[in-house]
N, C-alpha and C positions, 0 to 999 in steps of 0.2 A: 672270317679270317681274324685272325688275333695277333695281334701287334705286341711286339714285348722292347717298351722304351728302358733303358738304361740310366739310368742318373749317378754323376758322380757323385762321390763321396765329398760331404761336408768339409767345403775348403780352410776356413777358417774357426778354431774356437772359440768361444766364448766364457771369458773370464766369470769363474763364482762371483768372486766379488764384485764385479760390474752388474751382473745380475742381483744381486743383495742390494748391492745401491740403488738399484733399477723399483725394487720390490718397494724397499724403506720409504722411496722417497712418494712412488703411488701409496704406499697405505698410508701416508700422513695429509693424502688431499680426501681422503673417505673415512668415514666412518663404519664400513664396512668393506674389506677387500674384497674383488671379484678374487671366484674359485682359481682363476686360471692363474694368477698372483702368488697366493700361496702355493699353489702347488708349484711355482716356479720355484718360489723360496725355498721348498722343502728338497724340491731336487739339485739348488745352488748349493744345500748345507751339507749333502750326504754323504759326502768325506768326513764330515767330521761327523762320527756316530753318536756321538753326548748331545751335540748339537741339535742335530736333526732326530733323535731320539725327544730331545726335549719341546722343539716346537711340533714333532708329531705329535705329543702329549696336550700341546694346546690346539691344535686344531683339531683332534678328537673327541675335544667339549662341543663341539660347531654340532650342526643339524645335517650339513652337507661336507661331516668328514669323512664318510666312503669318498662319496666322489672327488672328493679334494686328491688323498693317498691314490684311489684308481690314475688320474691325469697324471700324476707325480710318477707313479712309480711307474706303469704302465708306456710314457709317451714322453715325460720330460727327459726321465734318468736315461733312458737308452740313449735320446735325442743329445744327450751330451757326451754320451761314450765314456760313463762311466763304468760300461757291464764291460767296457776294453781292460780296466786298469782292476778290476776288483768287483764283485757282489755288491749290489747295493744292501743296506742294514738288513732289510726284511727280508732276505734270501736264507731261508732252509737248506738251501745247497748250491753246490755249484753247477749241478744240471739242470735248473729250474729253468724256462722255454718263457719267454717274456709274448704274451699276445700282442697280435698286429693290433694299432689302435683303431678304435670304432668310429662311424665316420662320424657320429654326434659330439664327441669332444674333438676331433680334430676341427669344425666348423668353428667350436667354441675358443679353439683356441685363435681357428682365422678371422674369427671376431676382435679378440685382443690385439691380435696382430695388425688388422686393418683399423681399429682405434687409434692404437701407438702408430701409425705411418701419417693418419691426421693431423694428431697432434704434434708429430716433429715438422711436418710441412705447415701448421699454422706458427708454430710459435719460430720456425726455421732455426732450435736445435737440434743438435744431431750426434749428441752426449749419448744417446741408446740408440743410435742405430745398427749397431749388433743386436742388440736385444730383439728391433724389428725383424731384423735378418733371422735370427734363430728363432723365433716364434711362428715366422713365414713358415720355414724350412720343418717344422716341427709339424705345422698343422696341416702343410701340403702332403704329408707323408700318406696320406689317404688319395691323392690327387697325382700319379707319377706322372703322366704329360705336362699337368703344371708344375708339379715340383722340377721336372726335366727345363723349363721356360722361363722358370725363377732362378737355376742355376744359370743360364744362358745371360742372362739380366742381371746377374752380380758380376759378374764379368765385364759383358757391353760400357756397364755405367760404373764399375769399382769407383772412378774419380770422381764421378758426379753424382755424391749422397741422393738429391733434391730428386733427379731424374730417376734413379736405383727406388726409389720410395714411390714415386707417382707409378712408375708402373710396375711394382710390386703389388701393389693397393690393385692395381686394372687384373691384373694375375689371382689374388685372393678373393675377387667382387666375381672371376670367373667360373673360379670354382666354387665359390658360396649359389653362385645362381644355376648348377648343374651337380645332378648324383655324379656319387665317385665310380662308377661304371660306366661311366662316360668319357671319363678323363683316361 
């Protein structure tokens, strides 16, 4: 029997620029950005086409610039609804069919996801806690019963960040420990 869960649509959005700030202020504790970083950046900037033209041109000197543009344009750009308002740059046209994301970058991305819920519960900021929220929401999209259990838990705990983050983290550890054929 096949079960077909429903999830609402993405309540709230997430500001580019809080995402840009989110990016700037991780690359400045590393010496080398994780993939899922940039590619955030690149799909925070792709309204502005100079822009994101311009740092696609520096991340195409990288080793791992396929995979950077595939996360980017494949799993970020949608995830932000930007394909609602407009083409992202590298669109040929406007009936180009964006692939569903595979479930190895979305792991990677509930990797980052469940980093960033860490570190806002060790340090008890909660300046990007959108950014956790939309990284969740982004990588569960391979996961619809948790992505359905992670909306359920923005809701329950709206007012209470600390709580919204511990068990978003128990939700993302859920899914990282089962295929998305399960979920």
């Amino acid at each position: 029997m096949k079960i077909t869960v429903r999830v609402p649509r993405f309540g709230s959005s997430v500001d580019p620029k809080l995402l840009v700030r989110f990016v700037i202020q991780r690359c400045r504790e590393v010496t080398e950005p994780p993939v899922v970083v940039v590619a955030l950046a690149l799909a925070a900037v792709s309204g502005d086409h100079d822009y994101h033209n311009r740092l696609k041109e520096i991340v195409s000197s990288s080793d791992s610039a396929e995979k950077i543009l595939r996360i980017s344009k494949d799993l970020f750009m949608p995830a932000l609804g930007r394909l609602q308002d407009g083409q992202p740059p590298d669109a040929p046209d406007g009936n180009e069919e964006y692939p569903f994301p595979d479930e190895q970058n979305c792991n990677q991305v509930l990797l980052s996801a469940l980093s960033e819920g860490e570190r806002i519960l060790t340090e008890k900021d909660f300046e990007f806690l959108r950014v956790f929220e939309f990284l969740t929401r982004t990588g569960l999209s391979c996961y619809s019963f948790r992505l359905y259990q992670f909306e359920a838990i923005l809701q329950s705990f709206q007012d209470e960040p600390e709580n919204l983050v511990r068990k978003g983290a128990e939700i993302i550890r859920a899914a990282l420990g089962s295929p998305a054929n399960d979920n």
